[in-house]
N, C-alpha and C positions, 0 to 999 in steps of 0.2 A: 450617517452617524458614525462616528469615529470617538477615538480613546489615545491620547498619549500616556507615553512612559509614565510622565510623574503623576498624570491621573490616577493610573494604573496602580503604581506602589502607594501612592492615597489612601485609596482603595484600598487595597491589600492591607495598610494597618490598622487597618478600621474595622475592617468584614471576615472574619477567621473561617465563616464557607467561602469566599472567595480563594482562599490559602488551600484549605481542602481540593479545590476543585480544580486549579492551577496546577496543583504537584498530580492529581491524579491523572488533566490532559497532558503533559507530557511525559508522564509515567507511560501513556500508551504508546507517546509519538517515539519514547526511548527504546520501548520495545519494540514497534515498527522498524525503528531501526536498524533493531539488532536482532529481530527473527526473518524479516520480509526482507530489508535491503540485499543480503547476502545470495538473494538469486537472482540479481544485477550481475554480480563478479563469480557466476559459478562454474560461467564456461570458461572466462580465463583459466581461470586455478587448475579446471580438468586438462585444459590442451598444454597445461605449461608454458601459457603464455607469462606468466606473474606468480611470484608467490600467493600461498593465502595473507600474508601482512602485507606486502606491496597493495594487494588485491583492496584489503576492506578497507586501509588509508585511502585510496582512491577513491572508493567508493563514497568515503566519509566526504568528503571536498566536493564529490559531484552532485551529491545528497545534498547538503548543504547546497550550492549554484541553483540546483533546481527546484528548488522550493521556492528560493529570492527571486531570478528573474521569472519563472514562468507567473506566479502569482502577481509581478508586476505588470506582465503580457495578458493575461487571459485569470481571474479570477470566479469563472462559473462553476467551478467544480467546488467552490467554497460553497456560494450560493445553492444551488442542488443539495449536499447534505445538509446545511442549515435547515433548508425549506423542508428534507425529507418526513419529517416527523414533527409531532403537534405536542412541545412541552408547555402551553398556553398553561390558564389558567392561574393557582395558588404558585409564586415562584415558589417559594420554599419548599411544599411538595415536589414541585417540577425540578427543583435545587436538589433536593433529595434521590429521586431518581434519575437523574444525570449524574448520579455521581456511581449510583447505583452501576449502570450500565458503562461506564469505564472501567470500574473495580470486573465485572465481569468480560468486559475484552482483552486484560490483563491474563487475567486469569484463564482465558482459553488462549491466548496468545501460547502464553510461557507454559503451559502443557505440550501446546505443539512444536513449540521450541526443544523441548524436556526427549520428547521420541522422533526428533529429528526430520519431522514431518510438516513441508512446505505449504500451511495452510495461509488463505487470504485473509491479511491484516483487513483488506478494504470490507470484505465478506462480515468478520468479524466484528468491525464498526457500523456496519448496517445493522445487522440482525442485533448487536447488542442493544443499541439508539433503540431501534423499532419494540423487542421488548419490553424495555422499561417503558415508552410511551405507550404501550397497552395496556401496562400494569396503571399507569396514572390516568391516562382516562378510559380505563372501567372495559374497553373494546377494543374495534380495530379504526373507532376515531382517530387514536392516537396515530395513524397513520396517514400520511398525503400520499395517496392512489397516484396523483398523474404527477410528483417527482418520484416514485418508484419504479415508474414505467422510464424511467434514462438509464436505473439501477439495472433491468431487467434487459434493455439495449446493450449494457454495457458486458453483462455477461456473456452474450450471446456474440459482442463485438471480437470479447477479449481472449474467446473460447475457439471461435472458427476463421477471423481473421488473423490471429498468431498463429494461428497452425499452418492455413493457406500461404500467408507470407515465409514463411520460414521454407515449407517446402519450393515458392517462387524465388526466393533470394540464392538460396543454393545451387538450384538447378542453373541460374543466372550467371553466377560465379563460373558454375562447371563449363559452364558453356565460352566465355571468356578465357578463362585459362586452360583450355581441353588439349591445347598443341605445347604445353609449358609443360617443362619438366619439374614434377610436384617437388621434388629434392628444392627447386632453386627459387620457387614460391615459400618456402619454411619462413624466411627473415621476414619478407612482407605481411605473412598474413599474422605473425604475430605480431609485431607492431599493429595492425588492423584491427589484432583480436583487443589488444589493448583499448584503442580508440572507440571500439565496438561497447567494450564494457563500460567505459566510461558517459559514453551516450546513453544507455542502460543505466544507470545510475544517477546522471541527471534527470530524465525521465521518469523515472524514481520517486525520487525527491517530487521534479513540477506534478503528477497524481495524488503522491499519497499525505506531501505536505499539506496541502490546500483541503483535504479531507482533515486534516485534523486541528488545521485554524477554523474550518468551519464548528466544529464541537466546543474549541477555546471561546471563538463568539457568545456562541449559547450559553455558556457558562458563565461567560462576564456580565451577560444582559441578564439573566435570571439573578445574578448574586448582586446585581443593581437593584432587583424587585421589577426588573422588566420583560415578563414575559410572551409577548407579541412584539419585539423588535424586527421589524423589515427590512431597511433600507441601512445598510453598514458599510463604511469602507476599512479595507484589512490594513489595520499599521505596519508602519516598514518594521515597526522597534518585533512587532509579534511576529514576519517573517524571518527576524534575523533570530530568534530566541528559538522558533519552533526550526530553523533548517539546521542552527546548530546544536539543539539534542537532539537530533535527529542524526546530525553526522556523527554524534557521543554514541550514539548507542550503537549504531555500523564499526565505528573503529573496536569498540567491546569485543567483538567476534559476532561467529557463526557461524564454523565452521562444518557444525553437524547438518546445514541446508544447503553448505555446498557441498560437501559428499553427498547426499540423497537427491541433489537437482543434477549437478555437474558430472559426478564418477561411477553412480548407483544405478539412476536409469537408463543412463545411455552414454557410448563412448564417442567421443567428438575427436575428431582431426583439426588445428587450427581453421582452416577457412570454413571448416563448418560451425564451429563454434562463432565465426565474424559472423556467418550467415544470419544466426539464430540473435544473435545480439542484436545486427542491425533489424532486422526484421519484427521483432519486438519494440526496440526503439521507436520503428517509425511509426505503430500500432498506436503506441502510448501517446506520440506527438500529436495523428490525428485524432485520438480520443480527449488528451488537454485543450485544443484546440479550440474544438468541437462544444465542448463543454458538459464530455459522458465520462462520468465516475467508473474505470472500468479496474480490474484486477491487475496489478504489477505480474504477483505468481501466475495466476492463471495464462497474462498473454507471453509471459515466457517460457512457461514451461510448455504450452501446448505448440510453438514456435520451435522450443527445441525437438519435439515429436517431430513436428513437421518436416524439419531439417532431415532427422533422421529415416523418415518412413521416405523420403525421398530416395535415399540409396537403399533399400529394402526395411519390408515393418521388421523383419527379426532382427533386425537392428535396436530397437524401441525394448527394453525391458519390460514389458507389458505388468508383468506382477508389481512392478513400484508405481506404473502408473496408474491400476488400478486401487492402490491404496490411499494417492493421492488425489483420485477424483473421489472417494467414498468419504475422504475429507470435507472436501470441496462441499460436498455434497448435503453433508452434516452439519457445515458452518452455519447455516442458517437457521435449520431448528434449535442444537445444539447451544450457540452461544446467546441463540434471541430467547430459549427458553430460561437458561442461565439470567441473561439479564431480565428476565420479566420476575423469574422468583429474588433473584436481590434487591429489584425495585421493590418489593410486596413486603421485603423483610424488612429492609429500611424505612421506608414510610413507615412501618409498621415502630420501628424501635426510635425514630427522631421523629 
């Protein structure tokens, strides 16, 4: 089952919750863009490899790239959140709290935006979804057990394989250039660093777009009155709409998530900084791949730990990185509780 464009504005003149629910999923993808993307480009900006403007135009272009072709490569990570959660039953209710549970991922977004604090958009799109689906059916029916458990892989993927790789890429590097005079590696490795961040932000985009064409789905098939739709293929017209607000909200800024990821936790030298980039990157390729919804922030920033804890842990600002695991940590009750009382309020008021 598929949808073109002119179906699509059809639709939309016809169905004013379809309009609703449109501007609310890419109100989130805008802000994905523009709280999450920004720690793609945040080891550039620290080693001076790039401006912060060079840095998030970049990032906007690769954002955008990654969205279009990996969703044309591998679209399972659409399917997984689709399937994640059960808005079955009355669409209208179900219409209702889907709208419900965007409005509250915005909203814990852009608080963590607000104090500079690198929390997971991906995090936040789970637990919102999953709330308001307990608020609508009544439990924790509203939940699919065995697509949570990729959810649950994914954390654990994104948490100790980023860390692992960051600290084997650097050591890798070191070991390669050990007889090279670091002076006459400078030009290389920022060009590297460059190339690094830009793979980080394709990678990007192929994750956290495809999570949030899966949400536009559900949206469009409940505001059709179809709430058990299965079998979907994702329009080119909805990759190219959702990779560029998405690159719209990265070029906006974000600057306060590259100081707290890039200059705050820890200080990077260019080739460490390529280290943590590519080593993240390749985390995220095989979690795309693979078809496990895993965290952008999480496998980079624990990637950039691992870089660091590589040349000694006091290296690691330990006090920022404990503030942003108690994030982490929190994103799940925090934004699933949020969206389970916004779903309650709105059913309650439409």
């Amino acid at each position: 089952m598929s949808i073109s464009l002119t179906e699509y504005l059809n639709q939309l003149a016809a169905n004013p919750a379809l309009i609703i629910i449109s501007l609310l999923t890419l109100g989130v993808v805008l802000v994905n863009g523009w709280t999450d993307a920004p720690n793609a480009i945040a080891t550039c900006v620290s080693t001076r490899s790039m401006t912060p403007r060079k840095a998030i135009m970049m990032a906007a272009v690769f954002n955008f790239l990654g969205v279009f072709v990996m969703t044309m490569i591998n679209a399972t990570v659409v399917q997984t959140i689709y399937n994640m959660v059960d808005f079955g039953g009355d669409p209208h209710s179900a219409l209702t709290a889907l709208c419900a549970a965007l409005f509250a991922i915005v909203l814990w977004a852009t608080a963590a935006w607000y104090f500079g604090i690198p929390t997971s958009e991906s995090h936040a799109l789970i637990a919102g979804l999953s709330g308001a689906a307990i608020a609508l059916q009544g439990g924790l029916g509203g939940i699919n057990g065995s697509e949570w458990i990729s959810v649950i892989y994914g954390l654990i993927l994104s948490s100790v394989l980023g860390f692992a790789m960051g600290w084997i890429v650097v050591k890798f590097v070191e070991l390669i250039f050990r007889n090279i005079d670091r002076r006459k590696t400078q030009g290389f490795f920022q060009k590297a660093q460059i190339a690094g961040g830009a793979a980080m932000a394709f990678m990007h985009g192929a994750q956290d777009g495809q999570k949030f064409m899966g949400v536009f789905m559900l949206g469009l098939f409940l505001a059709q009155g179809q709430a058990n739709a299965e079998n979907f293929v994702i329009p080119v017209w909805l990759m190219i709409l959702c990779s560029a607000v998405m690159g719209l909200g990265t070029s906006i800024g974000g600057y306060k998530i590259i100081k707290a990821v890039g200059m705050d936790m820890v200080r990077l030298e260019k080739y460490q900084g390529f280290s943590a980039d590519m080593a993240a990157a390749g985390c995220l390729l095989i979690a795309s791949v693979t078809g496990i919804p895993v965290s952008t922030t999480h496998t980079k920033n624990t990637a950039i730990m691992g870089v660091a804890a590589a040349k000694r842990l006091s290296a690691v600002d330990w006090g920022i990185v404990k503030e942003m695991v108690w994030t982490w940590i929190l994103t799940f009750p925090g934004c699933g509780l949020i969206g389970y009382i916004m779903a309650q309020v709105f059913m309650w008021i439409f």
